[in-house]
N, C-alpha and C positions, 0 to 999 in steps of 0.2 A: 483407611480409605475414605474421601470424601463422599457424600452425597450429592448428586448433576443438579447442580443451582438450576433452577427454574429459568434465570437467563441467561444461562451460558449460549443457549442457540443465538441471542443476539450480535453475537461477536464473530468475525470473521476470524478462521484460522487457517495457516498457510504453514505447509510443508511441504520444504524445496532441499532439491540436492543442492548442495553449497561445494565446488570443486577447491574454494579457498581449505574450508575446513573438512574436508577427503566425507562428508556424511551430510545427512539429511538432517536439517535444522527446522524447529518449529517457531511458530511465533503468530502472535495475536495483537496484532498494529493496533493504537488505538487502545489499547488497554492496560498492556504494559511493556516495558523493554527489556530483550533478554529472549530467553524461550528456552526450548530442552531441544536438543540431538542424539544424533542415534546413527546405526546403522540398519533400520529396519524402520521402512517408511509408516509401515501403520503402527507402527508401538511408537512410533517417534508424535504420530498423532493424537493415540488414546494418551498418552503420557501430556501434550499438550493441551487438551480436554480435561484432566487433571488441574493441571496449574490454572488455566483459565477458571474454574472450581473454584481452587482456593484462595488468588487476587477475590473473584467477589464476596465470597463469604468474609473476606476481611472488611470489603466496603461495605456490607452485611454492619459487622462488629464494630465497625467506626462511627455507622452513621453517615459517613459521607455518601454525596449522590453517585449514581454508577456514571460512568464516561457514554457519550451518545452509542449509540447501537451502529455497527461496521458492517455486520450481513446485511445482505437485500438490500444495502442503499442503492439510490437510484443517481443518475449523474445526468446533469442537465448536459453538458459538453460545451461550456462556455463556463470561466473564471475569467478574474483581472488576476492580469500579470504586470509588477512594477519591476523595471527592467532599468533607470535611472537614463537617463537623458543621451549619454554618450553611445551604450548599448543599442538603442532606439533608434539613432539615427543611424548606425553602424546598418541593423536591421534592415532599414526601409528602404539606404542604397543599394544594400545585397537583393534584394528584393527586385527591385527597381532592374538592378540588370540581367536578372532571370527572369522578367518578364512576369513576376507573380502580383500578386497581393499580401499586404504584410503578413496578412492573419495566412494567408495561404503557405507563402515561405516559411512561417514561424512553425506552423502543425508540420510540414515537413522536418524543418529540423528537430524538432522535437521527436517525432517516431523514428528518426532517424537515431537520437541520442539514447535512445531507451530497447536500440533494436529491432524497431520495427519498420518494414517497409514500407515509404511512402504509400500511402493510401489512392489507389488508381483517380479516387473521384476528386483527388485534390487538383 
């Protein structure tokens, strides 16, 4: 059994039902690819806590730097996005005849493409 690395709290871990693969799949974005499942959401997380453990204690034994920290980050809510010329203008007309603003139509389509309902104050 591993020892809980001092920065394992730096890393976000997510455990989600996955209906593709019939169980609850863990993973730790940002640190490595992959993760453990299960059918038992909390053993599928201490088990995930686990592997997060022992990725670091490897960057531990390599020397290498650890990957930025994923928990508690904070998000401005502004990124660029390159979208290439054609896209863009596809965008600004679709916009244009909704009456929006680009950035306004794009945040819609976006919550929209990820499941989430347009945001009332857009």
């Amino acid at each position: 059994m591993t020892k809980h690395h001092a920065a394992n709290k730096r890393y976000l871990k997510i455990v989600e039902w996955s209906d593709e693969d019939d169980c609850f799949v863990g993973q730790a974005p940002g640190l490595f690819y992959g993760g453990c499942h299960g059918d038992d959401e909390a053993k599928v997380y201490r088990e995930l806590c686990k592997l997060v453990d022992l990725v670091l204690e490897d960057f531990d034994e390599t020397g290498d730097p650890l990957p930025p920290a994923t928990a508690g980050k904070r998000y401005s809510g502004r990124f660029n996005l390159r979208v290439g010329e054609d896209l863009h203008k596809l965008l600004a007309i679709r916009s244009l005849k909704d009456g929006d603003s680009l950035n306004s139509y794009c945040v819609k389509a976006l919550r929209r493409a990820v499941g989430i309902e347009p945001d009332p104050r857009q």
